[in-house]
C-alpha positions as CSV (number, residue, x, y, z in Angstrom):
1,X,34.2,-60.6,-51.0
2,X,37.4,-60.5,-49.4
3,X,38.9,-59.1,-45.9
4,X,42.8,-57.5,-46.4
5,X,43.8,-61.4,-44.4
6,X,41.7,-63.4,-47.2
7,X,38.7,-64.6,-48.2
8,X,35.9,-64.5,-45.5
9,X,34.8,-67.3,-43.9
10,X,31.4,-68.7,-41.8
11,X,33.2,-67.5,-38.6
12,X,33.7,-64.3,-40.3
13,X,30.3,-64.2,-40.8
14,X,29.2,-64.9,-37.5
15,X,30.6,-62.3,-35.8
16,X,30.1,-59.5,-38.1
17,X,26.4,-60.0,-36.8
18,X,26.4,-58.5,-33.7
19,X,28.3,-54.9,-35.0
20,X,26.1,-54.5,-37.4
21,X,23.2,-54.4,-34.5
22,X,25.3,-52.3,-32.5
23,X,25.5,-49.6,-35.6
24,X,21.5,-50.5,-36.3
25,X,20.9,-49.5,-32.5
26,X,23.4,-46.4,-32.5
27,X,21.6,-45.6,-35.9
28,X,17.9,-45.6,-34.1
29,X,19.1,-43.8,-31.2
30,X,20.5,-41.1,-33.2
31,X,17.2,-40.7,-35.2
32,X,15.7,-40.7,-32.0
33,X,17.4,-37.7,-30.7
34,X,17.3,-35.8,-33.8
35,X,13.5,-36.6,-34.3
36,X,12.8,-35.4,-30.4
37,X,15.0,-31.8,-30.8
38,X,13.4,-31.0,-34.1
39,X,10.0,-31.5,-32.6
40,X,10.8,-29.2,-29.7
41,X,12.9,-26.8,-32.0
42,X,9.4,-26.9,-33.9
43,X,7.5,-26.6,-30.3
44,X,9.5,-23.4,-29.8
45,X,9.3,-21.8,-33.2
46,X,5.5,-22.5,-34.1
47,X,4.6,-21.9,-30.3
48,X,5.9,-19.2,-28.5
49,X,4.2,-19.5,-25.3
50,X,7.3,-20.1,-23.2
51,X,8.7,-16.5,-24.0
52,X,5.3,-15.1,-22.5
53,X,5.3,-17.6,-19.2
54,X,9.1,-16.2,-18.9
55,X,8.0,-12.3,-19.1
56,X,5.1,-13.0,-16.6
57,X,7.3,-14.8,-14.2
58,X,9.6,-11.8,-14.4
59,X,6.6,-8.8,-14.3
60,X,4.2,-10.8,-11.6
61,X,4.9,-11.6,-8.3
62,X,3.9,-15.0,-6.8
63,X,2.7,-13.4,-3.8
64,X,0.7,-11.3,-4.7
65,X,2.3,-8.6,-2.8
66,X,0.9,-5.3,-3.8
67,X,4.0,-3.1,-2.8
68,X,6.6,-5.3,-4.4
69,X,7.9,-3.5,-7.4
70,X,9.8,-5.3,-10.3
71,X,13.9,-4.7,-10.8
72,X,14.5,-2.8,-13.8
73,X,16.6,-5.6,-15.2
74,X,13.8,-7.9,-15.0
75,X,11.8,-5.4,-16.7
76,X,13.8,-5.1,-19.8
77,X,14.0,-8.8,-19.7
78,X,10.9,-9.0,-19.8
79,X,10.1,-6.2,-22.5
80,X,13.2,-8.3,-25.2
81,X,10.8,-11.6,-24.3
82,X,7.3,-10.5,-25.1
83,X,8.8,-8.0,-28.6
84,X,10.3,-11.8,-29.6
85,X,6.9,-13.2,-28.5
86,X,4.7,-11.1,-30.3
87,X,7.1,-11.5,-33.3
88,X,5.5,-14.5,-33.7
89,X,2.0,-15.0,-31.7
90,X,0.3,-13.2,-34.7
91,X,-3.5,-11.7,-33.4
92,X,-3.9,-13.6,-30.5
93,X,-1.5,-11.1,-28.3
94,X,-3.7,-9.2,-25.5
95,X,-1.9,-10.2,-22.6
96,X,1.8,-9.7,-24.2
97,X,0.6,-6.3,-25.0
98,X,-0.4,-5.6,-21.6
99,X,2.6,-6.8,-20.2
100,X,4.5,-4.2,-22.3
101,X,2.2,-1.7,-21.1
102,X,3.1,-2.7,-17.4
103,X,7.1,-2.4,-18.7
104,X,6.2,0.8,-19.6
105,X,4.7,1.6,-16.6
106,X,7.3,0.0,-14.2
107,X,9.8,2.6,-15.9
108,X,7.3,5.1,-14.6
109,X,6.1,6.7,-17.9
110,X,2.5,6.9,-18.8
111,X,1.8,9.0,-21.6
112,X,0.0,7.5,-24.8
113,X,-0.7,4.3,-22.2
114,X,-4.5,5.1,-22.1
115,X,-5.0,5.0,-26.0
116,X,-2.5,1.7,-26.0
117,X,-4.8,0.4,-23.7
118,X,-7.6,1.3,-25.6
119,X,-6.5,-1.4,-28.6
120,X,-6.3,-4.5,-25.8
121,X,-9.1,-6.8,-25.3
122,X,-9.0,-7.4,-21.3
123,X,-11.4,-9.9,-21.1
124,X,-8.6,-12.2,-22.6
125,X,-6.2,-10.8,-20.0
126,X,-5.5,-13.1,-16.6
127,X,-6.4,-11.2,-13.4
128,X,-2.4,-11.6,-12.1
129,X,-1.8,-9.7,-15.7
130,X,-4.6,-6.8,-14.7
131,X,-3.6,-6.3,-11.2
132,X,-0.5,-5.9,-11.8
133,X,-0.2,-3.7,-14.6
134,X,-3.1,-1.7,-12.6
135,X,-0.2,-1.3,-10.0
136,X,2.4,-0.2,-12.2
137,X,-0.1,2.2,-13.7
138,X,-0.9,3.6,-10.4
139,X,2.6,4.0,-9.8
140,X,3.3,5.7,-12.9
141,X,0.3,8.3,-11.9
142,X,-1.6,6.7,-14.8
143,X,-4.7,6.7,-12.4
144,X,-7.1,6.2,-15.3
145,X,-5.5,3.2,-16.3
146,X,-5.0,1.5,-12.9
147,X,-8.7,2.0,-11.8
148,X,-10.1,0.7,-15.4
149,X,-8.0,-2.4,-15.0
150,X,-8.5,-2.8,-11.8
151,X,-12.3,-2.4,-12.0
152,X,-12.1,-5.4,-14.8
153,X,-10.1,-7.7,-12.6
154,X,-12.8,-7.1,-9.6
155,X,-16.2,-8.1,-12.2
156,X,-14.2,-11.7,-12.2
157,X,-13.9,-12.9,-9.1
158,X,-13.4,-16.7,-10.2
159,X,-9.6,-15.9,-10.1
160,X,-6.8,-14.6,-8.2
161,X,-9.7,-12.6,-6.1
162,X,-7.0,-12.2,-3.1
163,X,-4.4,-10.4,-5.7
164,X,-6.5,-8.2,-7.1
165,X,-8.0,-7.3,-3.9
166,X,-4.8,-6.3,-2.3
167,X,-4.4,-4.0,-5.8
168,X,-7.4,-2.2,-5.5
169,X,-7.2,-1.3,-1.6
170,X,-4.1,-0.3,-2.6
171,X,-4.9,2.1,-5.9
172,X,-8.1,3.0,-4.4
173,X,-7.2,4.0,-0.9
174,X,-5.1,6.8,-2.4
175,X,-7.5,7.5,-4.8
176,X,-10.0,8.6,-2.3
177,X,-12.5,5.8,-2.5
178,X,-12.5,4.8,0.9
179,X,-15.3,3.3,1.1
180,X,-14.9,0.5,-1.5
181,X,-11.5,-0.2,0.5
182,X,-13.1,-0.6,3.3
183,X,-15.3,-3.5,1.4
184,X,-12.3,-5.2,-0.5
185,X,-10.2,-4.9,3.0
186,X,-13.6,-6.9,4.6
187,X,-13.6,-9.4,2.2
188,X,-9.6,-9.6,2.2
189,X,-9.9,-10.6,5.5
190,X,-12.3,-13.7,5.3
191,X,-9.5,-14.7,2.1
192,X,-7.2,-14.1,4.5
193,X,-7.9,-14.7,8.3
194,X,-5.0,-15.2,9.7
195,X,-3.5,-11.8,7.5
196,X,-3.5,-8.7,9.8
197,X,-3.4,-5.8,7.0
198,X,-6.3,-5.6,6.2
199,X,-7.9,-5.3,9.5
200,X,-4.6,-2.4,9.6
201,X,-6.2,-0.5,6.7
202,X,-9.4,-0.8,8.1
203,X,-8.8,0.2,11.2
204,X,-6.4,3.8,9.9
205,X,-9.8,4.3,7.6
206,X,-12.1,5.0,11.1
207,X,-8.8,6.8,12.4
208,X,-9.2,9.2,9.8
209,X,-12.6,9.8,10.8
210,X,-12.3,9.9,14.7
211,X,-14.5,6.7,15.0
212,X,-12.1,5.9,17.8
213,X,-14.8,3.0,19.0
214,X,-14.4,1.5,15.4
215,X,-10.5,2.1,15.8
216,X,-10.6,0.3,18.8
217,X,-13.1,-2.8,17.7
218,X,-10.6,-3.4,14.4
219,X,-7.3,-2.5,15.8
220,X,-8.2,-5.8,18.3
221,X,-8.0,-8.1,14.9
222,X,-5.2,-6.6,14.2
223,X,-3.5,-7.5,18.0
224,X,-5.0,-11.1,17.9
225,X,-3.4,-11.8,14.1
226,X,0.2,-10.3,15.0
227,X,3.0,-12.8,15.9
228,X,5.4,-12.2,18.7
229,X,5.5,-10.3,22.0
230,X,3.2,-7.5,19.8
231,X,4.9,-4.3,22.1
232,X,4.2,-2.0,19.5
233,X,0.7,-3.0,18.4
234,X,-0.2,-3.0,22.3
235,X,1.4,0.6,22.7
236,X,-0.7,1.5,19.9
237,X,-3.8,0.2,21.3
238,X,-3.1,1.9,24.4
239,X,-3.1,5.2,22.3
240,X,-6.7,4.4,21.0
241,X,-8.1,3.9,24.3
242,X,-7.4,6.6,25.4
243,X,-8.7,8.5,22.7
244,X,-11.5,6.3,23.0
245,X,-12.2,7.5,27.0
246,X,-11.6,3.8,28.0
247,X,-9.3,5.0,30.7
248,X,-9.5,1.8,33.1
249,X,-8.6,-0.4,30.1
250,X,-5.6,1.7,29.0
251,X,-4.2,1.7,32.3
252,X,-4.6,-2.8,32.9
253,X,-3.0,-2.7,29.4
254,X,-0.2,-0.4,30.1
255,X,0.0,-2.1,33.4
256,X,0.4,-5.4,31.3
257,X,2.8,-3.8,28.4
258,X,5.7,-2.7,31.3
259,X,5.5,-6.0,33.3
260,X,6.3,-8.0,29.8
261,X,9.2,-5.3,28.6
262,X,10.3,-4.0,31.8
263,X,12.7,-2.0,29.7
264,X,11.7,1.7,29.8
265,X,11.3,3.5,26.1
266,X,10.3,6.6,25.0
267,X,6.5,5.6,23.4
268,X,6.3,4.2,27.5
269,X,6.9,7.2,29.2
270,X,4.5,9.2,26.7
271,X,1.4,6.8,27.5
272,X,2.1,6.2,31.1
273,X,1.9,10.3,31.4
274,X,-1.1,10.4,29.2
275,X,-2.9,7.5,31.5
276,X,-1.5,9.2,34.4
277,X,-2.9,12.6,33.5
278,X,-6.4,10.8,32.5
279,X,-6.4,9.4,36.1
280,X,-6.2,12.7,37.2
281,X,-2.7,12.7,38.1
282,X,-1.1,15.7,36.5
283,X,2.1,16.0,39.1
284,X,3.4,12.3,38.7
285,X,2.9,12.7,34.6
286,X,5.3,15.6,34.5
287,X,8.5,13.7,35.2
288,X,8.1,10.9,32.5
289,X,7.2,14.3,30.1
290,X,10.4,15.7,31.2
291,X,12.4,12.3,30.7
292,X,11.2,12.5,27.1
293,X,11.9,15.7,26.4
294,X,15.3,15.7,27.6
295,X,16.3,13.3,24.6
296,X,13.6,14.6,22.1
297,X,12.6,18.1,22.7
298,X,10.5,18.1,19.3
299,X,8.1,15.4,20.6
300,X,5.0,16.8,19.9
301,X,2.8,15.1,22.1
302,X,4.7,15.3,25.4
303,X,4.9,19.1,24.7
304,X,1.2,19.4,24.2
305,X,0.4,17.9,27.0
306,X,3.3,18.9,29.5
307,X,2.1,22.9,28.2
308,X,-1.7,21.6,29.1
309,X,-0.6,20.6,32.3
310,X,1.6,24.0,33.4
311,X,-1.5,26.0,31.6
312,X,-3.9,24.1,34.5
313,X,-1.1,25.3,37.0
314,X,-1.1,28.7,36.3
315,X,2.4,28.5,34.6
316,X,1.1,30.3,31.4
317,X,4.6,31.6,30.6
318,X,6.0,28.2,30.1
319,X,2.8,27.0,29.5
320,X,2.9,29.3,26.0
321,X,6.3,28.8,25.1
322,X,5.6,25.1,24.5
323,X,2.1,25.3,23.1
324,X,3.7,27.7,20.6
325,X,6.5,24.9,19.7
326,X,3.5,22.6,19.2
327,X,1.8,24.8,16.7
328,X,5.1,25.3,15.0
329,X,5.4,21.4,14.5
330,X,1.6,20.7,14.0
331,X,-0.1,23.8,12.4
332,X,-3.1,21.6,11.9
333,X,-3.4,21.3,16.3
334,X,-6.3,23.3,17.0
335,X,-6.7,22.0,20.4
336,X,-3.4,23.6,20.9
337,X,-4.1,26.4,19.4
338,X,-7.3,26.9,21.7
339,X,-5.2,26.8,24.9
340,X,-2.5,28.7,23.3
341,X,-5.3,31.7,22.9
342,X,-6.4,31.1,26.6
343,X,-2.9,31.2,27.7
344,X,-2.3,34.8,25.6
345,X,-5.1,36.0,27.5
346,X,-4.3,35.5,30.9
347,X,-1.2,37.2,30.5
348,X,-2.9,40.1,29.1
349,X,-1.5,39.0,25.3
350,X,-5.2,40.2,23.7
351,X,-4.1,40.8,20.7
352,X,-2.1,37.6,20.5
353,X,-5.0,36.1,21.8
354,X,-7.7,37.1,19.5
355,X,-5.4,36.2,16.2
356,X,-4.6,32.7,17.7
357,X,-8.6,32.0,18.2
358,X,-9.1,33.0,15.2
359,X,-6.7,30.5,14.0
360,X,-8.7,27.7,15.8
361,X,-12.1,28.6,14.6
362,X,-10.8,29.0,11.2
363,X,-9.3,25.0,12.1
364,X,-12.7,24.3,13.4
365,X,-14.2,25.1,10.2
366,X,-11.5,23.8,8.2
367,X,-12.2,20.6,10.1
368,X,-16.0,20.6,9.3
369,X,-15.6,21.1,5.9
370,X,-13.4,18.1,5.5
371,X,-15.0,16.1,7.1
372,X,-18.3,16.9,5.0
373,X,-16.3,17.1,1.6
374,X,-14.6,13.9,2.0
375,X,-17.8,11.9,3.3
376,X,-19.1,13.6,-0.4
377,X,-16.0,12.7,-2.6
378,X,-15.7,9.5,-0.7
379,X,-18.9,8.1,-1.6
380,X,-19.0,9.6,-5.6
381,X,-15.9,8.8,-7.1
382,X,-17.1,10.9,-9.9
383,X,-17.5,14.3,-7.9
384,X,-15.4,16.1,-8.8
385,X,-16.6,19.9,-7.1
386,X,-15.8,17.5,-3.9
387,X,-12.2,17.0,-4.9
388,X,-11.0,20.6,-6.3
389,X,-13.0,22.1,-2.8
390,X,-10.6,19.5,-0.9
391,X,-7.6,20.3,-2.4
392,X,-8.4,24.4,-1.7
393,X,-9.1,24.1,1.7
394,X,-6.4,21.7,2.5
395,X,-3.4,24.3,0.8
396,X,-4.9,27.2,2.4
397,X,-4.4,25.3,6.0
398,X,-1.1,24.2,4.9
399,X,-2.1,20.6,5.1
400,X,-0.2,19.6,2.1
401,X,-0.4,15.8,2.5
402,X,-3.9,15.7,2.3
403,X,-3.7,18.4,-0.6
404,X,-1.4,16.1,-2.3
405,X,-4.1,13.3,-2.0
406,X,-7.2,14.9,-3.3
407,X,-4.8,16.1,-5.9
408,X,-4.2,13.1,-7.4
409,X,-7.9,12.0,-6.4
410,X,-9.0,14.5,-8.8
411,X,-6.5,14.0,-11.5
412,X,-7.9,10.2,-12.3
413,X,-11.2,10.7,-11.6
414,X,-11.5,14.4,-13.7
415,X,-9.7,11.9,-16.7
416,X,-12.4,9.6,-15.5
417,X,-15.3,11.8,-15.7
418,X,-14.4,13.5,-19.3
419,X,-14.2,10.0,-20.8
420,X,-17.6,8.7,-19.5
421,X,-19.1,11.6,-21.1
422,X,-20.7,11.3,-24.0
């Protein structure tokens, strides 16, 4: 053996030693390397469960939040991911089909969901997976589908409780079933005790009612769990005792409300009149009424009650002409209504008079039924005479909100109802 300068020699030898363990140890390395990416290439091929954490990191908040809604971007991201992952999961796909089903939903179509949904086995779905496609199917108006995964995600409460919690106040609070809010709202708030939304919710479900003790009793957990100067919870509070008759408390927490935020705003003047006219003070309320009108002449409440006080005056001219703007903005007022008739017929306006009474009892009635209808679909979510009766009453008033609610009450649980039935 020969080197191009001649033949090789012993120190030849010696250092050809060393290279040759440098090119053993680049050698090893590079098998190394190559042995390592082909097991992950291998990873990635065989297992495919990185495509379905990346869709579920784009489809489920970490929060929780149940009026976060997903970028359409992400959503197609999301929907390319779990067709790649299902490509090659074979069977064992139940949450990657639900997770389609929420793309579907987030793009705010529903039809052929339901029988889609039929075909997944939930129980081998995570309860971030069914709360959230139960809130893009409630979005969607796929009512069925939200309230049957969400009723799954609530018969586990091992995981995620606080999630799908937030979901089903949310889904059924719209839905009519106000009474299981109020439970999931209750135990929310021992998940969450420092979290004031619940005790919100709670508090706007005895609103609705005119349980303005129970307004007052939960609208204080809401106060104690609010950050900050609180000026607008306090106003608010101020409002519900009021309603409540707690007149000496609404005036120390008024009192206490202008000596923190000396500066005067509207929502102010309006309560310091109301106090001030609950005191028995009419005369000095009627200036801070004026103030507010001046810049908002549509505010309802300082008309109602600056036409109350010129109807106690004897002013039943002016006294009509703002009772009658009320009833413009607020055909549901029947206390303004009432006056408004007693006004007409003071100034010899019988005919006026009779029709406008007969506006308020018709109200009164209205009232009585709806309160009686919605205790009755409130506490059978599958009465459905309940919901169609709501829905009548509530478009011949012209209360169209509330229509619009027991509308959509009744569309999911009528689906609901046909299903169950054998």
């Amino acid at each position: 053996m020969y080197f191009e300068k001649g033949p090789v020699t012993p120190t030849d030898l010696a250092a050809l030693v060393p290279s040759r363990r440098r090119r053993w140890w680049i050698a090893g390395v590079g098998l190394i390397v190559a042995g390592v990416a082909g097991f992950v290439l291998f990873r990635y091929v065989t297992n495919p469960e990185p495509l379905l954490t990346a869709a579920r990191k784009l489809l489920i908040s970490k929060t929780g939040a149940s009026g976060s809604s997903v970028p359409l971007r992400s959503v197609h991201q999301a929907e390319e991911l779990l067709q790649s992952y299902l490509s090659r999961s074979g069977d064992a796909a139940d949450s990657a089909n639900l997770l389609l089903l929420d793309c579907v939903w987030h793009t705010g179509q529903s039809e052929g969901a339901g029988l889609a949904l039929d075909r997944i086995d939930l129980s081998k779905c995570r309860n971030s997976e069914l709360s959230e496609a139960a809130l893009a199917a409630f979005r969607a108006n796929d009512f069925r589908s939200a309230e049957r995964l969400i009723a799954v995600a609530l018969d586990r409460p091992e995981s995620d409780r606080e999630r799908v919690l937030r979901a089903a106040a949310v889904i059924r609070f719209d839905t009519g079933r106000r009474q299981d809010v109020l439970a999931h709202c209750r135990e929310l708030a021992v998940l969450a005790p420092n979290d004031p939304n619940p005790w919100i919710v709670i508090t706007s479900i005895y609103e609705g009612r005119d349980d303005w003790s129970s307004v007052v009793e939960n609208y204080r957990q809401v106060i104690a769990r609010t950050a900050g100067e609180k000026l607008q919870e306090r106003s608010i509070m101020i409002g519900f005792l009021l309603q409540s008759g707690n007149i000496a408390e609404a005036r120390q927490e008024l009192d206490a409300l202008q000596k923190d935020a000396p500066q005067v705003v509207q929502e102010q003047l309006v309560l310091e009149a109301k106090v001030l006219y609950q005191e028995g003070h009419s005369k000095q309320a009627l200036p801070f009424l004026n103030r507010v009108l001046r810049s908002s002449p549509n505010e309802r409440d300082a008309l109602y009650l600056k036409g109350r006080i010129q109807f106690e005056d004897g002013d039943l001219a002016n006294a009509a002409k703002l009772l009658e703007r009320v009833v413009e903005l607020d055909p549901l007022d029947d206390q303004s209504r009432y006056l408004l008739s007693q006004a007409y017929h003071r100034l010899g306006r019988k005919s006026d008079g009779e029709k406008m009474l007969a506006a308020y009892r018709g109200l009164e009635l209205f009232k009585q039924q709806l309160y009686s209808l919605e205790s009755a679909a409130n506490s059978n979510p599958l009465d459905l005479y309940s919901r169609q009766e709501l829905v009548k009453i509530c478009e011949h008033f012209g209360a169209n909100e509330k229509a619009e609610y027991w509308r959509r009450s009744l569309g999911q649980q009528a689906t609901g109802a046909t299903e169950s039935q054998p």
